[in-house]
MDTraj code that builds the backbone (N, CA, C; nanometers):
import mdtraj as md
import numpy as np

residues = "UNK UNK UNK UNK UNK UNK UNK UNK UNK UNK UNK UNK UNK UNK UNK UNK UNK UNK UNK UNK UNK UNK UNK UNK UNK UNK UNK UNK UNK UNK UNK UNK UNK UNK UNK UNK UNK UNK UNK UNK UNK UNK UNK UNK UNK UNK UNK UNK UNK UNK UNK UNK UNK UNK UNK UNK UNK UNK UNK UNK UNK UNK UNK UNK UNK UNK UNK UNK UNK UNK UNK UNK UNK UNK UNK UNK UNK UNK UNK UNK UNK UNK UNK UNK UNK UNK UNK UNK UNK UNK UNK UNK UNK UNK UNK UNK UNK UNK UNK UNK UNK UNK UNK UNK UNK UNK UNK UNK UNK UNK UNK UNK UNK UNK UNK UNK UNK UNK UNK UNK UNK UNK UNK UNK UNK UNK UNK UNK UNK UNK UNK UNK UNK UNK UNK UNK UNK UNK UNK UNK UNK UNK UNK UNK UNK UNK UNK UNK UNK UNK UNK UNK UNK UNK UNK UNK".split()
xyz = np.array([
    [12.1241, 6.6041, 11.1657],
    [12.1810, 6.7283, 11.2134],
    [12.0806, 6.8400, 11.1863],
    [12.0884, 6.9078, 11.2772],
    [11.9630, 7.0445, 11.2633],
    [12.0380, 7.1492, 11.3078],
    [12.0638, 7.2017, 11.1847],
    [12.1225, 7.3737, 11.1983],
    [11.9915, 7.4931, 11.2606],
    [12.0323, 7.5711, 11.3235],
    [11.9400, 7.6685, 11.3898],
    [12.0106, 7.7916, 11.4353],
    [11.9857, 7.9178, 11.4007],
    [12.0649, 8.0275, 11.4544],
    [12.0795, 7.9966, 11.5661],
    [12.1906, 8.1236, 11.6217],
    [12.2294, 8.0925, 11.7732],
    [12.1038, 8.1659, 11.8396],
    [12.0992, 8.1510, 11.9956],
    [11.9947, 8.1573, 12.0488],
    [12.0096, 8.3326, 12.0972],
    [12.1387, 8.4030, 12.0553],
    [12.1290, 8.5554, 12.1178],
    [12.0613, 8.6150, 11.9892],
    [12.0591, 8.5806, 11.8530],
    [12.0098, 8.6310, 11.7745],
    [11.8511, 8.7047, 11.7521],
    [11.7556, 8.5389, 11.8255],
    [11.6588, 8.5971, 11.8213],
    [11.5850, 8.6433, 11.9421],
    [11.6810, 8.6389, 12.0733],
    [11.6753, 8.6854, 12.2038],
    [11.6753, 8.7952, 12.1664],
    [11.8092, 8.9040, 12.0844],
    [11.8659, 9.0130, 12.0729],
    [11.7270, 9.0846, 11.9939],
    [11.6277, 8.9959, 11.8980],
    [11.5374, 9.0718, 11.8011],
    [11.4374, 9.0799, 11.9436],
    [11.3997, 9.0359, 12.0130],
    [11.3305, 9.0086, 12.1122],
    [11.3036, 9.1167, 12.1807],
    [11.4506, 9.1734, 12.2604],
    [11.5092, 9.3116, 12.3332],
    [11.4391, 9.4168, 12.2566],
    [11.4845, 9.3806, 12.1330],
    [11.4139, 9.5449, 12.0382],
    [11.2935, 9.5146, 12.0242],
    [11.2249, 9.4413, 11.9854],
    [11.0901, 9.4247, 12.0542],
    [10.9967, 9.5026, 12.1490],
    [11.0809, 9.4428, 12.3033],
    [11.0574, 9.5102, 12.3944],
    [11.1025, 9.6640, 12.4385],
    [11.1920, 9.7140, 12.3704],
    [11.2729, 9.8492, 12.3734],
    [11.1354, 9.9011, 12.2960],
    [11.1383, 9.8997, 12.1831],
    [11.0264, 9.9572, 12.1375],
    [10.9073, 10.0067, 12.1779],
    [10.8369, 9.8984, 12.2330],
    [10.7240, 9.9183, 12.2839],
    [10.7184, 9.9764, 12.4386],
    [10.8343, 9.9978, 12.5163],
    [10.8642, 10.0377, 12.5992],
    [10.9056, 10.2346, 12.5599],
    [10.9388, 10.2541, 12.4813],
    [10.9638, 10.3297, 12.4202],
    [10.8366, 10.4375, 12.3856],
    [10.7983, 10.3374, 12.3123],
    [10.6015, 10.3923, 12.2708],
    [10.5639, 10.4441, 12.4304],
    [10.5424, 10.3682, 12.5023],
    [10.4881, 10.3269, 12.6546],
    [10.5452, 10.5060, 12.6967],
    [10.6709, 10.5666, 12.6625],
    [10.7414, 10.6840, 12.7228],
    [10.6817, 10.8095, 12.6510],
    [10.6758, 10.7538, 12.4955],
    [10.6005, 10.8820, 12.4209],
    [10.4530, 10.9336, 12.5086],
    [10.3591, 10.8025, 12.5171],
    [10.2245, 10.8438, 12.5231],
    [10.1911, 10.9130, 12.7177],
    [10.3148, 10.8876, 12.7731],
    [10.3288, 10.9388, 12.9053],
    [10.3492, 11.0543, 12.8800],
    [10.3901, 11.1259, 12.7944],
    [10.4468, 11.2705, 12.7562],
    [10.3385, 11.3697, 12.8634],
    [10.3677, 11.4640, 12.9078],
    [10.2951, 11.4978, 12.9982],
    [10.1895, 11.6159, 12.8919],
    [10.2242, 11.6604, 12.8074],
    [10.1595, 11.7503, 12.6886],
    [10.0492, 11.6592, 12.6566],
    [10.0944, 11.5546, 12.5629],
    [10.0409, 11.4434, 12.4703],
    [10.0211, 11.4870, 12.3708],
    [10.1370, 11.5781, 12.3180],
    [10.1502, 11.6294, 12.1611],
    [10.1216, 11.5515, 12.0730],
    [10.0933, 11.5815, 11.9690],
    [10.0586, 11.5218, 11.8266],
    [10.1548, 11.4699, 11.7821],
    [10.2597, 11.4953, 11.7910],
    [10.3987, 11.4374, 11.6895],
    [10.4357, 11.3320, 11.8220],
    [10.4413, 11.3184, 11.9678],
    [10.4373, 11.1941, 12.1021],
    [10.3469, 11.1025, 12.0218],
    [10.2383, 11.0964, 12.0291],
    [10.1566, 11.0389, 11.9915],
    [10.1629, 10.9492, 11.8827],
    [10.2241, 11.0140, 11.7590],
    [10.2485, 10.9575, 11.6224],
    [10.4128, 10.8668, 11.6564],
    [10.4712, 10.9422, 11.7377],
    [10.5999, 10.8450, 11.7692],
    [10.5436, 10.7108, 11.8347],
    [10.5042, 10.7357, 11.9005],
    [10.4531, 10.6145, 11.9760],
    [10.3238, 10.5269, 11.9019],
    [10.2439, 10.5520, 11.7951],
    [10.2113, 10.4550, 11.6833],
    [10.3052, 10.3787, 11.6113],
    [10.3908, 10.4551, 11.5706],
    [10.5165, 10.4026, 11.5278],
    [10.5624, 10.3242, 11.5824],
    [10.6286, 10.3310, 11.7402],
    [10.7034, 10.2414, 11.8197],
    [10.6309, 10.1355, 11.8021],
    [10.5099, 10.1656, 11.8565],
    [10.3737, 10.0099, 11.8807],
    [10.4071, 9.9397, 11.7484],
    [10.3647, 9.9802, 11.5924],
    [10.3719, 9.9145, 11.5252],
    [10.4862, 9.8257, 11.4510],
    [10.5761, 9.8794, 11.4967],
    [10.7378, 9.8739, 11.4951],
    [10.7640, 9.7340, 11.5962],
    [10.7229, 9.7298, 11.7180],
    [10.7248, 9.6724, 11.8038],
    [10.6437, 9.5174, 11.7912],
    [10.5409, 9.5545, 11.7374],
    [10.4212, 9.4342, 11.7162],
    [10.5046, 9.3621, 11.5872],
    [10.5944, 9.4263, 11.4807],
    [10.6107, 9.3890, 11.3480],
    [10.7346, 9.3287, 11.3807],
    [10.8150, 9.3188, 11.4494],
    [10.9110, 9.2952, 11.5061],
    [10.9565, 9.1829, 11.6032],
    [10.8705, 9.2034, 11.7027],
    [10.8054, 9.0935, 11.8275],
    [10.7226, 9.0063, 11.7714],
    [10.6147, 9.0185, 11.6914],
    [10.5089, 8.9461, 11.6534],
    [10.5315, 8.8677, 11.5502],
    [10.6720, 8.8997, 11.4362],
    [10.6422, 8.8068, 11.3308],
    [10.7822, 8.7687, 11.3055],
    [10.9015, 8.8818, 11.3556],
    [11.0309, 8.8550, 11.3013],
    [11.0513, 8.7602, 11.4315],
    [11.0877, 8.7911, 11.5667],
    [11.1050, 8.7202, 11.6419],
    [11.0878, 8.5748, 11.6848],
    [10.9247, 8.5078, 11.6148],
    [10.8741, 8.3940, 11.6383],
    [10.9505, 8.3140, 11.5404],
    [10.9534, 8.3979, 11.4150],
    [11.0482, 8.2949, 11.2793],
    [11.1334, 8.3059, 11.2927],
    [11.2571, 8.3567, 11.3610],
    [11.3746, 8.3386, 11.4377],
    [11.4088, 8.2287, 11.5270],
    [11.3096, 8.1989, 11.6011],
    [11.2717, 8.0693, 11.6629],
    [11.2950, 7.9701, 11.6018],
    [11.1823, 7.9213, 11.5318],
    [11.1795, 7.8252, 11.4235],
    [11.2511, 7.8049, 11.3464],
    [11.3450, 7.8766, 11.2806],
    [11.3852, 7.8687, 11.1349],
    [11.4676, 7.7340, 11.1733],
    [11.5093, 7.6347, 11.0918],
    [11.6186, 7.5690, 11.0910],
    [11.6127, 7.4630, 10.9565],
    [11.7226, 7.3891, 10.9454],
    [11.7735, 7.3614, 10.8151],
    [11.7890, 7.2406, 10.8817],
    [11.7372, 7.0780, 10.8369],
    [11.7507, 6.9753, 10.8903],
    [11.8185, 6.8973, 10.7894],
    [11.9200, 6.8671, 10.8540],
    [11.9864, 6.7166, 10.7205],
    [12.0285, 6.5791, 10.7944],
    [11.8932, 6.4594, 10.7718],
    [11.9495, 6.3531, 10.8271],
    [11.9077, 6.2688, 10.7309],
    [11.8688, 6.1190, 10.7881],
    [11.9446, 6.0446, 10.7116],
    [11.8555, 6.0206, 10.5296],
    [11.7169, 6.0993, 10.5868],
    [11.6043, 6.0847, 10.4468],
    [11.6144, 6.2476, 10.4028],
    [11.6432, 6.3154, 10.4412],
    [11.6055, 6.4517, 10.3538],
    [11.7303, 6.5305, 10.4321],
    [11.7248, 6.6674, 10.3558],
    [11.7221, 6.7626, 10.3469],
    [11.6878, 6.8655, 10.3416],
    [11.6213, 6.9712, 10.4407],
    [11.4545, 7.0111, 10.4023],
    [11.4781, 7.0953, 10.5058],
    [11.3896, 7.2670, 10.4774],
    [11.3680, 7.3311, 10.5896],
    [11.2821, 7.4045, 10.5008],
    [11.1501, 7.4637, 10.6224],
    [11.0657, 7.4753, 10.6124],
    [11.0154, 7.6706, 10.5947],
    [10.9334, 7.6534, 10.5155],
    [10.9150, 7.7870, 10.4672],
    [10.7965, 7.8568, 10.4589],
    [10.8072, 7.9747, 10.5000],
    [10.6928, 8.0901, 10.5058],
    [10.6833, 8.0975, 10.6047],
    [10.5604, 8.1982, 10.6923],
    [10.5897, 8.3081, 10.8202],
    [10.5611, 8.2135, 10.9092],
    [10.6239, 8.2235, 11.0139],
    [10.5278, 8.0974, 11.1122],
    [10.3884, 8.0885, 11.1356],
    [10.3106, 8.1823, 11.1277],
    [10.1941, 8.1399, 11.1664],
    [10.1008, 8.1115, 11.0304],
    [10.1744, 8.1190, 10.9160],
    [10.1381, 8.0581, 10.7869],
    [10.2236, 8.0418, 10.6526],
    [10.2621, 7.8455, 10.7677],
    [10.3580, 7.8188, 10.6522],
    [10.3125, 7.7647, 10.5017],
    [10.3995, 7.7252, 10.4645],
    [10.4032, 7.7113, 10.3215],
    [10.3481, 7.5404, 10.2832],
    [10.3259, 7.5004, 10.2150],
    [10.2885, 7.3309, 10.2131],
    [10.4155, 7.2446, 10.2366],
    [10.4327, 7.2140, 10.3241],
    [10.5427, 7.1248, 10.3525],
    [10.6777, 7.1978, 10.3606],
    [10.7354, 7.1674, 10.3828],
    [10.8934, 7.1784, 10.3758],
    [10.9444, 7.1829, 10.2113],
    [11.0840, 7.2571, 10.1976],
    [11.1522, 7.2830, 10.1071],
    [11.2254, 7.2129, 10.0921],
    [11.3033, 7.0893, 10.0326],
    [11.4266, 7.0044, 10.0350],
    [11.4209, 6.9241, 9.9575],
    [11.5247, 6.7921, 9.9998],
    [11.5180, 6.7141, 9.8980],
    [11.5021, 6.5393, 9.9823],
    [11.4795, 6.4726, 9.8700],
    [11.4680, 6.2931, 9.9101],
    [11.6013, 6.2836, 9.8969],
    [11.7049, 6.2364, 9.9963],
    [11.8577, 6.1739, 9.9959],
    [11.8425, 6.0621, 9.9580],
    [11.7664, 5.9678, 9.9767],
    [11.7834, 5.8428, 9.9400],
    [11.7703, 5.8094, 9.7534],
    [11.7240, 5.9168, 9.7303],
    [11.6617, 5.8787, 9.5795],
    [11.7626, 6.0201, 9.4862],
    [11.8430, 6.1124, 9.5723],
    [11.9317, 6.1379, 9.4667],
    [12.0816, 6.0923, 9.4164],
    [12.1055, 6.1567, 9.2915],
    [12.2224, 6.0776, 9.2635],
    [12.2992, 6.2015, 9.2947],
    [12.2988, 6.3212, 9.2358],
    [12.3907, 6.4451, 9.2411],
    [12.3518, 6.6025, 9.2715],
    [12.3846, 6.6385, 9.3279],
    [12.3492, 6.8129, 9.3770],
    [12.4245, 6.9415, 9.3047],
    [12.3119, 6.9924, 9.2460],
    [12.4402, 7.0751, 9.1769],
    [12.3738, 7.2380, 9.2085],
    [12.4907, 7.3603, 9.2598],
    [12.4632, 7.4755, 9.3425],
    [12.4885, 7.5786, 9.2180],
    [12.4556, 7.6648, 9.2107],
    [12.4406, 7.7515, 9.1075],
    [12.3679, 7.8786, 9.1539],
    [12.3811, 7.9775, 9.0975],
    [12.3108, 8.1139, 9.0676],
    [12.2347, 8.1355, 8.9878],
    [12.0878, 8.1830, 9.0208],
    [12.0412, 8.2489, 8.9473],
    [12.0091, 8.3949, 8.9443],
    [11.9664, 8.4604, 8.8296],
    [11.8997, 8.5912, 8.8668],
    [11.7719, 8.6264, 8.7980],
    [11.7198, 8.7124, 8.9032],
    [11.5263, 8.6867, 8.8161],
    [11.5553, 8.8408, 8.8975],
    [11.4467, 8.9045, 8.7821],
    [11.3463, 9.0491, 8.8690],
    [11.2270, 9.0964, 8.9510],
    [11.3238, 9.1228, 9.0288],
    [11.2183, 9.1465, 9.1368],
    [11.1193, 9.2998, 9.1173],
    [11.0674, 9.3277, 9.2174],
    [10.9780, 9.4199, 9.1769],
    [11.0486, 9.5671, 9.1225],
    [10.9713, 9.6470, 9.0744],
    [11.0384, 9.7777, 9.0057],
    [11.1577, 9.7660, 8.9558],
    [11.1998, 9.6050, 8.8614],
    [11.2726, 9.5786, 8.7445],
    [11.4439, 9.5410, 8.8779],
    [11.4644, 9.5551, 8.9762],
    [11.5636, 9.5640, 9.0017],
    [11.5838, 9.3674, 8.9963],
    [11.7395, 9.3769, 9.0427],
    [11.7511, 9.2662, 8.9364],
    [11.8175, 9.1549, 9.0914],
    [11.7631, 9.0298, 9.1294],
    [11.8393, 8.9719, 9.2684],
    [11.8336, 8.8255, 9.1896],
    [11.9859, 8.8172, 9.2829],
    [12.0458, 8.6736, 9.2412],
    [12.0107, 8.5834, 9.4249],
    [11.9833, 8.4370, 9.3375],
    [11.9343, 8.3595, 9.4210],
    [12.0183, 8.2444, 9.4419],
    [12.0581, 8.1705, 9.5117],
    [12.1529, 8.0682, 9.5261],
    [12.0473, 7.9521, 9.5345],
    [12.0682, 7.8329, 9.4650],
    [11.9428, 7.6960, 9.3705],
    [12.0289, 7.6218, 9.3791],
    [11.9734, 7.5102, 9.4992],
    [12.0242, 7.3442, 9.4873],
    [11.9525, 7.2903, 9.4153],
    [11.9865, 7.2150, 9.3133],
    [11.9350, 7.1437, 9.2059],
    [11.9730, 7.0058, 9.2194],
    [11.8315, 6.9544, 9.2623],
    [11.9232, 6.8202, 9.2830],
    [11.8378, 6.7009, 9.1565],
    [11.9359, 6.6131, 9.1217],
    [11.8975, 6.5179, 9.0277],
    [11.8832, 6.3785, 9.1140],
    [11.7733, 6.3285, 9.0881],
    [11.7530, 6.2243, 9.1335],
    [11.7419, 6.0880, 9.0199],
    [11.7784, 5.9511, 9.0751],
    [11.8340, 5.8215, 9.0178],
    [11.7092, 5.8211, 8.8811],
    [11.6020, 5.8944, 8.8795],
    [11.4996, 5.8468, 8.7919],
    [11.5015, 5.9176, 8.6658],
    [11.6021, 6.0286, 8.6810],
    [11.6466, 6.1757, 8.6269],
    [11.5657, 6.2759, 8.6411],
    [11.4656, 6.2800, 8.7140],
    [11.3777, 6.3686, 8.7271],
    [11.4554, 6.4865, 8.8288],
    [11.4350, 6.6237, 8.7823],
    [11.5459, 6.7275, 8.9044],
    [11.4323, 6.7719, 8.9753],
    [11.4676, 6.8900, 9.0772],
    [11.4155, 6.9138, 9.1793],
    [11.4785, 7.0456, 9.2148],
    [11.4579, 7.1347, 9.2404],
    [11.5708, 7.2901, 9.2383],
    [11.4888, 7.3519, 9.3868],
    [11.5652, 7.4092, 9.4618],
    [11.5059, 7.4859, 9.6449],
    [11.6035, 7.6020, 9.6247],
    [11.5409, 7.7189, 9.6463],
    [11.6593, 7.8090, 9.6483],
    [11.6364, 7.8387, 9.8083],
    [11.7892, 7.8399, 9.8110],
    [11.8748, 7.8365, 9.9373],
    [11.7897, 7.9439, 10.0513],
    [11.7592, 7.9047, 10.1651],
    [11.7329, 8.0359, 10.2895],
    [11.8529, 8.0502, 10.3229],
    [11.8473, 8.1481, 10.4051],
    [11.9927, 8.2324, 10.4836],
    [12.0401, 8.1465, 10.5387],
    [11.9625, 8.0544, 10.6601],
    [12.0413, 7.9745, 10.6980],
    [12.1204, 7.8695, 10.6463],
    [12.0817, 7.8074, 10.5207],
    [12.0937, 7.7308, 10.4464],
    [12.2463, 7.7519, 10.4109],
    [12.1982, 7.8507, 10.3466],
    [12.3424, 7.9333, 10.2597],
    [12.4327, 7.9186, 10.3895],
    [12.4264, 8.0005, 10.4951],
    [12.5080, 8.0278, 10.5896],
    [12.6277, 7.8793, 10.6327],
    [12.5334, 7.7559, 10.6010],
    [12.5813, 7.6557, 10.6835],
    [12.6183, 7.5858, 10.5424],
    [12.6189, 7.6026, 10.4268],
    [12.6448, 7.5953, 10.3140],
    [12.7235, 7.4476, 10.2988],
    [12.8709, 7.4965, 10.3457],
    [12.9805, 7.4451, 10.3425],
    [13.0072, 7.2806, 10.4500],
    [12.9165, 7.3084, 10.5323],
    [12.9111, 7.1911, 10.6240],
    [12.7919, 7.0982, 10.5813],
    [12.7114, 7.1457, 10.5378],
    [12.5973, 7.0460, 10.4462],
    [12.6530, 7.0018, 10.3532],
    [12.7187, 7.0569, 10.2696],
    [12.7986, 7.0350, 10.1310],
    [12.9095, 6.9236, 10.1779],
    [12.9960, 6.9069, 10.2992],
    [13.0700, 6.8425, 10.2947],
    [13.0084, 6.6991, 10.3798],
    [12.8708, 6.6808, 10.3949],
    [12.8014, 6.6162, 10.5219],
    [12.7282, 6.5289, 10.3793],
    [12.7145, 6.6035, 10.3115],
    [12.6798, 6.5356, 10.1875],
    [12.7723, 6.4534, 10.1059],
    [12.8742, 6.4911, 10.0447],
    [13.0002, 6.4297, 9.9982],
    [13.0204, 6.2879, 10.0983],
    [12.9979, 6.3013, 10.2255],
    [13.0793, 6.1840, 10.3208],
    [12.9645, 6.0559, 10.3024],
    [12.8063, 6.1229, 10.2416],
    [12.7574, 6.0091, 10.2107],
    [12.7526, 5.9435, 10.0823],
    [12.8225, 5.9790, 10.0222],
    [12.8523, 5.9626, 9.8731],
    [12.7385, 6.0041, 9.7356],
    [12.6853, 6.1409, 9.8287],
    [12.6511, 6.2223, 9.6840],
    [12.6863, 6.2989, 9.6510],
    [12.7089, 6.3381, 9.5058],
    [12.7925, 6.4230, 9.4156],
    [12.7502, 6.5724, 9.4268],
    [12.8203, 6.6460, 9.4701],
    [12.7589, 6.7932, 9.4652],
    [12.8549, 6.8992, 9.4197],
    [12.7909, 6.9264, 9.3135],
    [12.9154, 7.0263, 9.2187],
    [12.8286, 7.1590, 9.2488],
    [12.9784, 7.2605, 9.2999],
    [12.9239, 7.3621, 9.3335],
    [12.9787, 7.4643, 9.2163],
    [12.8572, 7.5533, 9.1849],
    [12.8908, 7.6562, 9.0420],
    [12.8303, 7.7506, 9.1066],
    [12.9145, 7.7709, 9.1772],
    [12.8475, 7.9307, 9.2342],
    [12.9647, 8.0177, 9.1510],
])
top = md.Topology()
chain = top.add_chain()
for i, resn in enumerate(residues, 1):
    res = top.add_residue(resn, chain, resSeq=i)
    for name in ("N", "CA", "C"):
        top.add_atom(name, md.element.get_by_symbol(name[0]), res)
traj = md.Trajectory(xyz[None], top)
């Protein structure tokens, strides 16, 4: 099974994308070509490129795969991911256990992270903290898991 946002989501980031830079496109027509047109429309462009260029493509991609060997979805920007995928070996665990953590992030403020911890038959663990989508589909992985008979205690 392969979870994946719906497809208006990253259509909809897409639109603003193109609104944007369409937008810019209206500033620099300004018939003046004032200084403050000008700076709007850097803005739009970069707004537009940051938007279109990096949020939109990983909108695409993102998805959360659970079949019959793993569990695993893949991480960092699309055009430079991360070493492999994030997940786990199904065949080699015994139990999953969901939990909270909290660590500090920059300028001391304080974010809680949602951590599948999974234990595998050798006892060696393994911990992925959750992406959005992950989390989102939470409850249907969690019960997709149970039906194959691994243990997943949730301590959220």
């Amino acid at each position: 099974m392969t979870y994946k946002l719906a497809l208006y989501i990253p259509l909809l980031v897409t639109a603003v994308a193109l609104a944007l830079a369409a937008l810019g496109v209206f500033f620099i027509k300004r018939r003046h070509k004032q200084k403050l047109a000008l700076r709007f429309a850097f803005v739009c462009f970069l707004m537009a490129a940051l938007v279109g260029g990096v949020m939109a493509p990983g909108m695409f991609l993102d998805r959360v795969t659970l079949d019959e060997r793993r569990l695993e979805q893949p991480h960092g920007i699309w055009f430079m991911p991360g070493y492999g995928p994030k997940g786990f070996d199904l065949a080699r665990v015994r139990e999953i256990a969901i939990g909270v953590r909290e660590r500090t992030a920059r300028r001391g403020r304080r974010v809680s992270e949602e951590v599948w911890t999974a234990t595998y038959e050798d006892g060696s663990t393994e911990a992925v903290v959750a992406g959005d989508l992950w989390k989102h589909h939470g409850r249907e992985i969690i019960e997709r898991l149970r039906k194959r008979g691994i243990v997943v205690n949730d301590l959220r």
